[in-house]
C-alpha positions as CSV (number, residue, x, y, z in Angstrom):
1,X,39.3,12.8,-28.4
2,X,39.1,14.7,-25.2
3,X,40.6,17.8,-24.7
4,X,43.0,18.1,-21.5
5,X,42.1,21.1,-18.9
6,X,44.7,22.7,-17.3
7,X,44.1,21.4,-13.5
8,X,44.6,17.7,-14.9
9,X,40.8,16.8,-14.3
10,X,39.0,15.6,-17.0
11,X,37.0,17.8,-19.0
12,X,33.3,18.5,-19.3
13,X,33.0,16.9,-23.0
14,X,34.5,13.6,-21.1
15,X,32.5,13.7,-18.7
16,X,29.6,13.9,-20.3
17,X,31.1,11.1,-22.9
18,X,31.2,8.7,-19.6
19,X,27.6,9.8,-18.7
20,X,26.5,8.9,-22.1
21,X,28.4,5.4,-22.2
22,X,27.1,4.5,-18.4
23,X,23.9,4.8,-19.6
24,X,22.5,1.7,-20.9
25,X,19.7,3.1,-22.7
26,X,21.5,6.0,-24.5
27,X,24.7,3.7,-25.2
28,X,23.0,0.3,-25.6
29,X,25.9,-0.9,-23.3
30,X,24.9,-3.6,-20.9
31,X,26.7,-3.9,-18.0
32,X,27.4,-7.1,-15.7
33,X,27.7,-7.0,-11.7
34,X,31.1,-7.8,-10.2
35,X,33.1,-7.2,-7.0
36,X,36.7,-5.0,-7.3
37,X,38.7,-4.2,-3.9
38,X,35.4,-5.3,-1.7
39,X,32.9,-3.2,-3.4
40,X,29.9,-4.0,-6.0
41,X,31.3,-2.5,-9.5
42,X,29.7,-2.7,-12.9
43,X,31.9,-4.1,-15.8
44,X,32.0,-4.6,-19.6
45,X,34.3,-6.1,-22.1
46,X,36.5,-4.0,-24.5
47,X,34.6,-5.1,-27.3
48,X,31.5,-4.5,-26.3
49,X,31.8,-0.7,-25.7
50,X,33.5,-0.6,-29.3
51,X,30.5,-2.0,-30.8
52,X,28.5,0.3,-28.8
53,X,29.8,3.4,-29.7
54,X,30.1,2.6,-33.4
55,X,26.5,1.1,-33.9
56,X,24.0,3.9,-35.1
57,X,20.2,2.2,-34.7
58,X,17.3,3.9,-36.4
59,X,16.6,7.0,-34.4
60,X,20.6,6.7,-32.4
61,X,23.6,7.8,-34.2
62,X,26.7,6.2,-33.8
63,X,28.6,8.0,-30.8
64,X,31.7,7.3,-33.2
65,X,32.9,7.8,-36.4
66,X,35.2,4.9,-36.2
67,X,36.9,2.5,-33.9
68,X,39.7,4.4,-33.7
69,X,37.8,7.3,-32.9
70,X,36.4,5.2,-30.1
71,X,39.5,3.7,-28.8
72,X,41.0,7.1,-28.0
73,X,37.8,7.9,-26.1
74,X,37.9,4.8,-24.3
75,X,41.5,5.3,-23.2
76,X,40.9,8.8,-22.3
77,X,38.8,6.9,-19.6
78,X,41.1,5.0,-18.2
79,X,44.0,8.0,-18.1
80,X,41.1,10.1,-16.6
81,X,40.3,6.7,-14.0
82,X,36.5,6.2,-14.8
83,X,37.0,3.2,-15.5
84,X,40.1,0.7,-14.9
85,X,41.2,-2.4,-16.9
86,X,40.6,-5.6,-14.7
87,X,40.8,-9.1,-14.8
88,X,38.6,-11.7,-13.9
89,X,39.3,-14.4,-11.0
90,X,40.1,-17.9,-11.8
91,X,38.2,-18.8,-9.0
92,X,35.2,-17.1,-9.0
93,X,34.4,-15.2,-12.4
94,X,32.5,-12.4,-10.4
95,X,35.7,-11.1,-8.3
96,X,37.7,-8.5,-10.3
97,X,41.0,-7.7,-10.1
98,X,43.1,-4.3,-11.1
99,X,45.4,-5.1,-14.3
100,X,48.8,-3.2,-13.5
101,X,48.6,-2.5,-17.6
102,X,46.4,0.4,-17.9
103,X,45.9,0.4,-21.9
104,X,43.0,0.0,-23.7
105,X,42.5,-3.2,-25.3
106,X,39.1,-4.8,-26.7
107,X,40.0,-8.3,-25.4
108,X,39.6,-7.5,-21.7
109,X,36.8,-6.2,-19.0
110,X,36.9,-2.8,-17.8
111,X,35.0,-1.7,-14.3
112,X,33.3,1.8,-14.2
113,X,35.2,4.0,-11.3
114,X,32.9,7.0,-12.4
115,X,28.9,6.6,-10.7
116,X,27.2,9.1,-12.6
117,X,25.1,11.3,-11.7
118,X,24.7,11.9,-7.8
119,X,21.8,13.8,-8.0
120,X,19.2,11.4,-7.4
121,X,21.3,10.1,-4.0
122,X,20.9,13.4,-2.9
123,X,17.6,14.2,-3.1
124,X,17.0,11.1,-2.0
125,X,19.1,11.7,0.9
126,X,17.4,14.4,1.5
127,X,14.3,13.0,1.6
128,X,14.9,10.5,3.9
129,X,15.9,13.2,6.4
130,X,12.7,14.9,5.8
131,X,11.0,11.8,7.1
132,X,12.7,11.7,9.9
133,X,12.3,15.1,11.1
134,X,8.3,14.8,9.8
135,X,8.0,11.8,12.6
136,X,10.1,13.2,15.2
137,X,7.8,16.0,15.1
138,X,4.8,14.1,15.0
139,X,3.8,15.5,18.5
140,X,3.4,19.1,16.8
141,X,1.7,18.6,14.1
142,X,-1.9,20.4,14.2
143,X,-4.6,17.9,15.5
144,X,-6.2,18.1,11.7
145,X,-3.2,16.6,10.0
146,X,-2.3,14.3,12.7
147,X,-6.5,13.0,12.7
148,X,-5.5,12.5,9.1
149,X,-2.6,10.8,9.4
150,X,-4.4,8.5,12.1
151,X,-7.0,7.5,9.6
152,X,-4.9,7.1,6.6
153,X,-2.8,4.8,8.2
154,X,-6.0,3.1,9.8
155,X,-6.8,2.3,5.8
156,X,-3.8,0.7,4.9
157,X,-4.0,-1.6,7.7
158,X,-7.2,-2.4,6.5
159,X,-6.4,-2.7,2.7
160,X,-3.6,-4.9,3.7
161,X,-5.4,-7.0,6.2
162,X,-8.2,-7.4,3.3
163,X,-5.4,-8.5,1.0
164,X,-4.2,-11.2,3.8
165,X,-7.5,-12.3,3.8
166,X,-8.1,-12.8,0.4
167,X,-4.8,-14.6,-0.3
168,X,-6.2,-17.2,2.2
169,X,-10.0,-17.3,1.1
170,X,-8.6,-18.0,-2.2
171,X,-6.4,-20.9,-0.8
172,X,-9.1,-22.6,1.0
173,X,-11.3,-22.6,-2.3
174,X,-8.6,-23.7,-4.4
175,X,-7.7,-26.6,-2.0
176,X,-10.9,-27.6,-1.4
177,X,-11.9,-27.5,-5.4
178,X,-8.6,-29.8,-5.8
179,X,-9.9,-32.8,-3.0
180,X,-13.4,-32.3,-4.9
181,X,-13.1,-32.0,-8.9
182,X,-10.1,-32.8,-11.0
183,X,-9.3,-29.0,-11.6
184,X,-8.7,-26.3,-8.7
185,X,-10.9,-23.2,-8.8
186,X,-8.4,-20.0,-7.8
187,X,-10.2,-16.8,-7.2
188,X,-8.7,-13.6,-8.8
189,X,-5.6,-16.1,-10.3
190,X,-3.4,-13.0,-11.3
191,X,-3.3,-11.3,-8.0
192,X,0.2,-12.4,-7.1
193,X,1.4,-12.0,-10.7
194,X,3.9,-8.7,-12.3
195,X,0.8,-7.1,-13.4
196,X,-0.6,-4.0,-13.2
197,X,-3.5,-3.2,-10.1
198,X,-6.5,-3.8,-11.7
199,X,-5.1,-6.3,-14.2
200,X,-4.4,-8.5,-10.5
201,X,-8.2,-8.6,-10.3
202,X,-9.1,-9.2,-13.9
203,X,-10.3,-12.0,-14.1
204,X,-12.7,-13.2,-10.9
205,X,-11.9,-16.8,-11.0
206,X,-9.9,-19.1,-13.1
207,X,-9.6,-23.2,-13.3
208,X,-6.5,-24.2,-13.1
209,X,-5.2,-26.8,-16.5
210,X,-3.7,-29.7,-14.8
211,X,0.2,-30.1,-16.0
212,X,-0.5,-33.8,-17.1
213,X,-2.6,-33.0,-19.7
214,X,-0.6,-30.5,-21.1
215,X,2.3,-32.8,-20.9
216,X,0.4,-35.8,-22.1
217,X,-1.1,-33.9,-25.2
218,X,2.5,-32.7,-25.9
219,X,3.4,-36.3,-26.0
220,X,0.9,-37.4,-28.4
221,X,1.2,-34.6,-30.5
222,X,5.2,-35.4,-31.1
223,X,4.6,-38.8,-31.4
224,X,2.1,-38.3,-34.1
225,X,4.6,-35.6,-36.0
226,X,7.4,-38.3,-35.5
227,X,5.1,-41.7,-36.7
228,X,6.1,-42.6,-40.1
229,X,3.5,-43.0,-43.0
230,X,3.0,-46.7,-43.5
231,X,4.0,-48.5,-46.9
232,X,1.6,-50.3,-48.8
């Protein structure tokens, strides 16, 4: 259990407890998307986080000893307000509401108050203000970087206009194939798939199964599974 600082703020070994249970990949805890006061909150059930903490997977020890163990941290959490016990809408299961009993119960949800770490909103903060201030001041950069920028942005114009182009060369072949065999031809068939770069190109060309067949052999092959042996 946590220990209690003297200023009434939670300590660093609870902190560090909430880090470790926001984390989906360190805590295995999946978390669903749901709106509390107006805002876009992340929630769990009781039970879940239990399970959670007190499930050790080959390489990941169990955060807890026991349940009990993991109760107390839990509520710790809700004293501490990073996270609060909630309830779910009767209308609309994705609107959350603030249960007035603050306890710890494995039964119902519980929203996360605490966001982690903010570093990565800073720096990215940062960064976007660094962007700015790079194109406000555009005008004085020296004439080499600004030649550079000038040609650099010249060859993702082209790149993309070669992409545009592409997308429809490939149409036009692949509708034109379709009026003129029974298959369509597509050129470079994975370029619009969640593939890496040069998987997108890989292969040239592809002919495209028609769905009827598949469906069709499908149908043959269940009702040959499903035909019974005739009696002689």
């Amino acid at each position: 259990m946590a220990a209690v600082s003297e200023i009434g703020k939670p300590s660093k070994e609870l902190m560090g407890f909430a880090a470790y249970l926001h984390n989906p990949s360190k805590s295995g805890l999946r978390a669903r998307e749901g709106v509390l006061n107006g805002r876009r909150v992340q929630y769990f059930k009781g039970r879940s986080a239990l399970n959670a903490l007190t499930r050790s997977e080959e390489g990941r020890p169990a955060k807890c000893e026991s349940r009990e163990e993991a109760v107390e941290w839990l509520q710790d959490l809700l004293d501490y307000q990073l996270i609060v016990r909630c309830d779910k809408d009767a209308q609309a299961a994705s609107i959350l509401r603030i249960n007035p009993m603050q306890n710890f119960d494995e039964d119902t949800y519980f929203a996360w108050l605490y966001e982690g770490s903010q570093i990565m909103v800073i720096l990215g903060g940062i960064g976007v203000v660094a962007v700015v201030l790079a194109g406000v001041m555009f005008p004085l950069w020296p004439s080499v970087l600004r030649n550079g920028t000038w040609y650099l942005s010249m060859l993702a114009l082209g790149l993309l206009g070669l992409l545009f182009a592409t997308a429809i060369v490939r149409l036009i072949i692949y509708i034109i194939t379709v009026v003129s065999c029974p298959q369509g031809l597509w050129i470079f068939p994975n370029l619009f798939e969640d593939v890496g770069f040069f998987e997108s190109f890989v292969p040239a060309y592809a002919w495209e199964v028609p769905k009827a067949s598949n469906d069709a052999a499908r149908v043959d092959g269940a009702s040959s599974s499903n035909a019974e042996p005739k009696k002689d």
